[in-house]
DSSP file (Angstrom, degrees, kcal/mol; ACC not computed):
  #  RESIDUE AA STRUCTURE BP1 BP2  ACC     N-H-->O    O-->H-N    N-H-->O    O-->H-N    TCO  KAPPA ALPHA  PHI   PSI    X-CA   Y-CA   Z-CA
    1    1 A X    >         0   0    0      0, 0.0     3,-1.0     0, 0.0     2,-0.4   0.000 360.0 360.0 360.0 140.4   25.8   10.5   10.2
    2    2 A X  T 3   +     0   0    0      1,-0.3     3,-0.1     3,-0.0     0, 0.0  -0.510 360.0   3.0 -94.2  65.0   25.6    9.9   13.6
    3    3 A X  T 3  S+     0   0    0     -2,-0.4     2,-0.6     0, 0.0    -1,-0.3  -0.174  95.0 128.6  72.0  11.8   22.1    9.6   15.0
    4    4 A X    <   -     0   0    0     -3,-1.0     2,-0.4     2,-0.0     0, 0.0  -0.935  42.6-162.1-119.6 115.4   20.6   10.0   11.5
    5    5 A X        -     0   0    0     -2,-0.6     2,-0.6    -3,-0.1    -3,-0.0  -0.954   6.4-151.4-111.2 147.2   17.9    7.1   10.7
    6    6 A X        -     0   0    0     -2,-0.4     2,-0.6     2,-0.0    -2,-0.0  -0.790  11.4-166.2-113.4 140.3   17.1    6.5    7.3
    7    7 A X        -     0   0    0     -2,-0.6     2,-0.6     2,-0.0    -2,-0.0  -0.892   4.1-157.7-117.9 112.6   13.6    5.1    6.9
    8    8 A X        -     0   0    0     -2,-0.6     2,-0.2    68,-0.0    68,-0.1  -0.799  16.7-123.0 -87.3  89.2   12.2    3.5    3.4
    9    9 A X        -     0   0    0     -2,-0.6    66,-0.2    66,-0.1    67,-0.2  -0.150  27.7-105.5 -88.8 164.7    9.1    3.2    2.4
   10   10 A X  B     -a   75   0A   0     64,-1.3    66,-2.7    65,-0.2    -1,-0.1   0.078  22.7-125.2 -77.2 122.5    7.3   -0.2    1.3
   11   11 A X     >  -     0   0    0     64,-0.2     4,-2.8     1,-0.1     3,-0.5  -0.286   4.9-147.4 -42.0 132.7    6.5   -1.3   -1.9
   12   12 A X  H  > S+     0   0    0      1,-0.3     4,-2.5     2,-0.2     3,-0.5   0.993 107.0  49.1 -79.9 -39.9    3.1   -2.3   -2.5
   13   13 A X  H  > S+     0   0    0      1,-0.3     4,-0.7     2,-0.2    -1,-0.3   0.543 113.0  49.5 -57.2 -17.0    4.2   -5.0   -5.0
   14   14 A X  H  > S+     0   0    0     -3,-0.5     4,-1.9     2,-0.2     3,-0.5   0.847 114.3  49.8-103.9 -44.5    6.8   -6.1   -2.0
   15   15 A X  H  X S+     0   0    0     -4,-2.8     4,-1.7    -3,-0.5    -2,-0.2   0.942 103.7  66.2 -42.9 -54.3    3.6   -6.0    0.3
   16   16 A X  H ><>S+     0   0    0     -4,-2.5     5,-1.9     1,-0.2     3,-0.6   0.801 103.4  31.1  -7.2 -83.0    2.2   -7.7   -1.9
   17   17 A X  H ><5S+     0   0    0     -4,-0.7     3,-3.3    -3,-0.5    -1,-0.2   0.875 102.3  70.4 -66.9 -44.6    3.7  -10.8   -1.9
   18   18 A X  H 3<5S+     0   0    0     -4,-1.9    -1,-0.2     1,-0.4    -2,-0.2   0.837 112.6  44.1 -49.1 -31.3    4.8  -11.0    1.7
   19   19 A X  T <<5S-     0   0    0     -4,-1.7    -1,-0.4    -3,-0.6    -2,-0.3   0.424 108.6-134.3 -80.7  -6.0    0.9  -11.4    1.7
   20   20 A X  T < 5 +     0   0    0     -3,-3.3     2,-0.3    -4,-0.2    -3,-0.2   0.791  56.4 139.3   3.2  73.9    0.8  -13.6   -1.1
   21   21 A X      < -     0   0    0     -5,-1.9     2,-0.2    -6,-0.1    -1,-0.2  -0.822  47.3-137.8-117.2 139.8   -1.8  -12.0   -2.6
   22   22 A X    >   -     0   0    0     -2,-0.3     3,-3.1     1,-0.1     4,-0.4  -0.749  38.7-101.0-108.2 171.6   -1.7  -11.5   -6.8
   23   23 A X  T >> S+     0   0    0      1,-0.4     4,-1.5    -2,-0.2     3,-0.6   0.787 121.8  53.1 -69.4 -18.7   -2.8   -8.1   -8.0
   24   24 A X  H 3> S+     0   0    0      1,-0.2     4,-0.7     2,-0.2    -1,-0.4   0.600 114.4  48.8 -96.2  -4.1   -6.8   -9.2   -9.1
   25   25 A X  H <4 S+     0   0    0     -3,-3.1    -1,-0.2     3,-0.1    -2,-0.2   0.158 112.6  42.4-111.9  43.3   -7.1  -10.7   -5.3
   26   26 A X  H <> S+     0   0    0     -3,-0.6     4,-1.8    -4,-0.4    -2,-0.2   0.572 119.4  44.8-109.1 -32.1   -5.9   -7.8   -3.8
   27   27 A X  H  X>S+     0   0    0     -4,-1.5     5,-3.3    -5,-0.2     4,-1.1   0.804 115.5  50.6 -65.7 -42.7   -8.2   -5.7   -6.4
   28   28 A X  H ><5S+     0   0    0     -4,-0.7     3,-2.2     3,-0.2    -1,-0.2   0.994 112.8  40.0 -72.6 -58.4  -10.9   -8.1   -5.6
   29   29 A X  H 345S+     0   0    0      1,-0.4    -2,-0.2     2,-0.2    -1,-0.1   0.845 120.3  50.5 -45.6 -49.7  -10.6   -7.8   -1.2
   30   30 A X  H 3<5S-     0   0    0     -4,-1.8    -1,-0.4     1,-0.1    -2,-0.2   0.783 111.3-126.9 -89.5 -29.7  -10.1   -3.7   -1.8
   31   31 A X  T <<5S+     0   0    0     -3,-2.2    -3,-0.2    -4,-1.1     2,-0.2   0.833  74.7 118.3  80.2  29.8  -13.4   -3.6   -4.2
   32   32 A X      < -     0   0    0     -5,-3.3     2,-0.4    -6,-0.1    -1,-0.3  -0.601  69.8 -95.0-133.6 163.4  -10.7   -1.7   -6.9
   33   33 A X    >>  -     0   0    0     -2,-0.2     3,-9.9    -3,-0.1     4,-1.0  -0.823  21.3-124.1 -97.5 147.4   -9.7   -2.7  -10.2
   34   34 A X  H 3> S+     0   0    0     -2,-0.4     4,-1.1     1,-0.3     3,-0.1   0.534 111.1  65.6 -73.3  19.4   -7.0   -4.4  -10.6
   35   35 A X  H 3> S+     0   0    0      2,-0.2     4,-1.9     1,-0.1    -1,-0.3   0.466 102.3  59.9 -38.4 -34.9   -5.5   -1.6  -13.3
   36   36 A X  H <4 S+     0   0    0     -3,-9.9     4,-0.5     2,-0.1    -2,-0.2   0.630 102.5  45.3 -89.1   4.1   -5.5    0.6   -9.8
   37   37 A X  H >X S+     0   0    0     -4,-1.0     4,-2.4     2,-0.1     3,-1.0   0.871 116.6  52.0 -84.7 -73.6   -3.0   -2.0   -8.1
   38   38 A X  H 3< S+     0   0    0     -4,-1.1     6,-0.2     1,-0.3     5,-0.2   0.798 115.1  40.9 -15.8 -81.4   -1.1   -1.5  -11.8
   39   39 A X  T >X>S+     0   0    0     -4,-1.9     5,-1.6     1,-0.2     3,-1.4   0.918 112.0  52.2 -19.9 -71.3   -1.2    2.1  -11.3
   40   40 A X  G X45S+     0   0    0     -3,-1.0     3,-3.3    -4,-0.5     2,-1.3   0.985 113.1  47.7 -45.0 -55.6   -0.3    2.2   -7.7
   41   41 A X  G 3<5S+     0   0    0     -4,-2.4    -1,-0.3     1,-0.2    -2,-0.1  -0.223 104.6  55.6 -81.6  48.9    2.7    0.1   -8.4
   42   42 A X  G <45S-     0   0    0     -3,-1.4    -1,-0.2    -2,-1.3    -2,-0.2   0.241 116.9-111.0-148.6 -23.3    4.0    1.8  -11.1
   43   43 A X  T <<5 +     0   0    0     -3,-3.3    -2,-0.2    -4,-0.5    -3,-0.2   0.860  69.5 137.8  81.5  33.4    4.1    4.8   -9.2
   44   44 A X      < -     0   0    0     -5,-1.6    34,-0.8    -6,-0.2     2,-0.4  -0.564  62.3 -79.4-119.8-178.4    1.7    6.6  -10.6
   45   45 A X  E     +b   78   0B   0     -2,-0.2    34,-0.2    34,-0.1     2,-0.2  -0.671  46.2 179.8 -84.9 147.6   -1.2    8.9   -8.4
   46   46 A X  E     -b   79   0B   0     32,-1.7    34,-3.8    -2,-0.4     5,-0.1  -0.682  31.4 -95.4-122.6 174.6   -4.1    6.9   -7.0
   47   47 A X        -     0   0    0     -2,-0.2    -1,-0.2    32,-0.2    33,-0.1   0.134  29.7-112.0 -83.3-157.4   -7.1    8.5   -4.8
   48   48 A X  S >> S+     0   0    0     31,-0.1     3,-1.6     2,-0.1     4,-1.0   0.859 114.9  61.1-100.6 -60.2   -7.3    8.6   -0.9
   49   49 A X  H >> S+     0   0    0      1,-0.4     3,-3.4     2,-0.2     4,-2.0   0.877 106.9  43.9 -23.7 -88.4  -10.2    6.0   -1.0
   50   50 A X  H 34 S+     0   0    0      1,-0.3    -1,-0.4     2,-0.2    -3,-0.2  -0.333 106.2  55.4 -89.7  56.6   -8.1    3.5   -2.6
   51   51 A X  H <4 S+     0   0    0     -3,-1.6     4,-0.5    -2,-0.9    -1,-0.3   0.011 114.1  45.6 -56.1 -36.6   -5.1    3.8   -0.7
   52   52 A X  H XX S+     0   0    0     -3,-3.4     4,-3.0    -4,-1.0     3,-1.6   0.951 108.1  55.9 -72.9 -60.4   -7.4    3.2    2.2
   53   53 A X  T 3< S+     0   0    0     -4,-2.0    -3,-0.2     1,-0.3     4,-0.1   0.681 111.2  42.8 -31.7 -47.0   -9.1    0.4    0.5
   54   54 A X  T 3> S+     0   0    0      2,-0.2     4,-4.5    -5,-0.2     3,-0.4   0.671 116.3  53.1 -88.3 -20.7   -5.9   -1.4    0.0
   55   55 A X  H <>>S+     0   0    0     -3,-1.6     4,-2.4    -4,-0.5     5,-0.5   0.815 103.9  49.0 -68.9 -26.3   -4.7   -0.5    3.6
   56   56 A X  H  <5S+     0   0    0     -4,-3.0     4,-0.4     1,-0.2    -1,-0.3   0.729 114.0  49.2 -88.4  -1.5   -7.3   -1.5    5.3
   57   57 A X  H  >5S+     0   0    0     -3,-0.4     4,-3.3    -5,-0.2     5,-0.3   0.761 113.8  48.5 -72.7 -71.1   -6.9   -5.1    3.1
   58   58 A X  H >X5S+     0   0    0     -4,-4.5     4,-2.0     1,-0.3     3,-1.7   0.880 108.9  53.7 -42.8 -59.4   -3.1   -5.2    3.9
   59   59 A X  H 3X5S+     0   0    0     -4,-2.4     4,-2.9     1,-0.3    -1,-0.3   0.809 103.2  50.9 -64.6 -32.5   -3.7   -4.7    7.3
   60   60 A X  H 3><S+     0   0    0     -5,-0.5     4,-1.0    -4,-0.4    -1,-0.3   0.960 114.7  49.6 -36.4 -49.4   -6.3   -7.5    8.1
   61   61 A X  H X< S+     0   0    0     -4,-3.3     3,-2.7    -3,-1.7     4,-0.3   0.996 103.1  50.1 -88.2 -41.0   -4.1   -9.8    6.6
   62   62 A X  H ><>S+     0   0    0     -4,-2.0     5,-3.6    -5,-0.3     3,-1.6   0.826 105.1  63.7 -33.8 -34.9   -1.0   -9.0    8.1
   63   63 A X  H 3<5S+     0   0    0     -4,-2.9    -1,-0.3    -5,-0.3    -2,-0.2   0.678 106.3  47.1 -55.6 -26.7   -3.4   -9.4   11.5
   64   64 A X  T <<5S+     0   0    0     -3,-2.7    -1,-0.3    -4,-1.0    -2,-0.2   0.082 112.2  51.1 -92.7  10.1   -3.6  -13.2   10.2
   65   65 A X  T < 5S-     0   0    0     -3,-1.6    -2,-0.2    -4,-0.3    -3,-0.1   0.276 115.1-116.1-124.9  11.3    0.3  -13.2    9.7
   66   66 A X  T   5 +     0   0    0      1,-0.2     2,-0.4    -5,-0.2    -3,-0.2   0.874  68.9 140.3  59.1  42.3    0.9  -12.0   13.0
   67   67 A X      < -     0   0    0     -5,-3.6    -1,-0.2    -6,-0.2    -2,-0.1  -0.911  56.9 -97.8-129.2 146.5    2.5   -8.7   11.7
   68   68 A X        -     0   0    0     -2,-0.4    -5,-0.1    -3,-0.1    -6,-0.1  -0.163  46.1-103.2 -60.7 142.7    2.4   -5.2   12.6
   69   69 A X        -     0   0    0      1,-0.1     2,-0.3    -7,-0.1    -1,-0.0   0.351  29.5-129.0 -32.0 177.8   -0.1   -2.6   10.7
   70   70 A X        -     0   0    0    -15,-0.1     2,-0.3     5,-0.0    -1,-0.1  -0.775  11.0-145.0-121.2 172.7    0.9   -0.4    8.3
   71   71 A X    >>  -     0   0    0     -2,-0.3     3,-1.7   -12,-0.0     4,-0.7  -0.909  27.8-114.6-103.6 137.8    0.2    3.3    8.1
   72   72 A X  T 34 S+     0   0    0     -2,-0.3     5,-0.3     1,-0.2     3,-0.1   0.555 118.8  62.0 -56.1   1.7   -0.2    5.0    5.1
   73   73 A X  T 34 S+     0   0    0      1,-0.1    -1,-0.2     3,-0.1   -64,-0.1   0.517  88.8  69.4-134.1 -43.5    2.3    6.7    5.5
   74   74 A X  T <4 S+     0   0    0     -3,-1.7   -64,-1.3   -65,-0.1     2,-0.2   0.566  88.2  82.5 -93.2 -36.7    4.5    3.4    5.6
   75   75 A X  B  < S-a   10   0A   0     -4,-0.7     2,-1.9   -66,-0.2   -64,-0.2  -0.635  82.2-125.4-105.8 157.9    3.9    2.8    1.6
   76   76 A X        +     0   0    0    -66,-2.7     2,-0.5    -2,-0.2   -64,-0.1  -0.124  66.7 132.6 -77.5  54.4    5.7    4.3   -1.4
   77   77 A X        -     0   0    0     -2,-1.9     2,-0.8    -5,-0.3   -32,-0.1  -0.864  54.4-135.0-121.8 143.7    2.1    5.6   -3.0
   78   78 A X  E     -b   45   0B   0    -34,-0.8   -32,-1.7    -2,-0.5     2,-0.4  -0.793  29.7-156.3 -90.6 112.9    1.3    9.1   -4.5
   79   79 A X  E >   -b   46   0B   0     -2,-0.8     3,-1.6   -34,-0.2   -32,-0.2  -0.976  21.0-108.3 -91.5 109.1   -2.1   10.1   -3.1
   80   80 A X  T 3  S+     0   0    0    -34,-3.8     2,-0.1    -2,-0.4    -1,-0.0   0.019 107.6  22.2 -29.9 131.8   -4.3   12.6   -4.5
   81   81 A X  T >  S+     0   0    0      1,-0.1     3,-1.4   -33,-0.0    -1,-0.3  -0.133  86.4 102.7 116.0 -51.7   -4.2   15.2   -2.4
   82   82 A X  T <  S+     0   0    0     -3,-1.6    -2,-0.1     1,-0.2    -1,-0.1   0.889  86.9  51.5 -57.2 -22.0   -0.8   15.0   -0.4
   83   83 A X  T 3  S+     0   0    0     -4,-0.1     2,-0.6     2,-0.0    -1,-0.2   0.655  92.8  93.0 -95.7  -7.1    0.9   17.7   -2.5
   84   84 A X    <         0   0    0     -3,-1.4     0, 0.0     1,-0.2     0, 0.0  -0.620 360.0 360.0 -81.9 125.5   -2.0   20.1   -2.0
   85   85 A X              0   0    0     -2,-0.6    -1,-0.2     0, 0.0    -3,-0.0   0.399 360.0 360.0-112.1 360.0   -1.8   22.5    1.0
């Protein structure tokens, strides 16, 4: 389609790495346990909190890798809360 972009969002487990960070010192930076990385990356739902908590991780270090932020928005994770209107 012509004009049609299709936009995919990011694994945390693919974030992950790019950072080369393993799931207990990304659990550790965020304050989480690392069963809520599990979770996240499994697809399963996580809270708001720790979605932030891991954002606000990625993004620092991606600020040391020279790479643009994320949004939440930007990662594949089911957040308490988004399906509620």
């Amino acid at each position: 389609m012509a004009g049609t972009i299709l936009t995919r969002k990011l694994k945390t487990n693919n974030v992950r790495a790019q950072l080369q960070l393993t799931q207990q010192q990304l659990a550790n930076r965020a304050n989480i346990t690392r069963r809520v990385i599990t979770r996240a990356e499994a697809g399963q739902t996580i809270s708001r909190i720790t979605a932030f908590a891991m954002l606000n991780v990625f993004n620092a270090m991606r600020k040391d890798f020279g790479l643009p932020e994320l949004e939440i928005d930007d990662l594949d994770w089911k957040v308490r809360g988004d399906d509620e209107k």
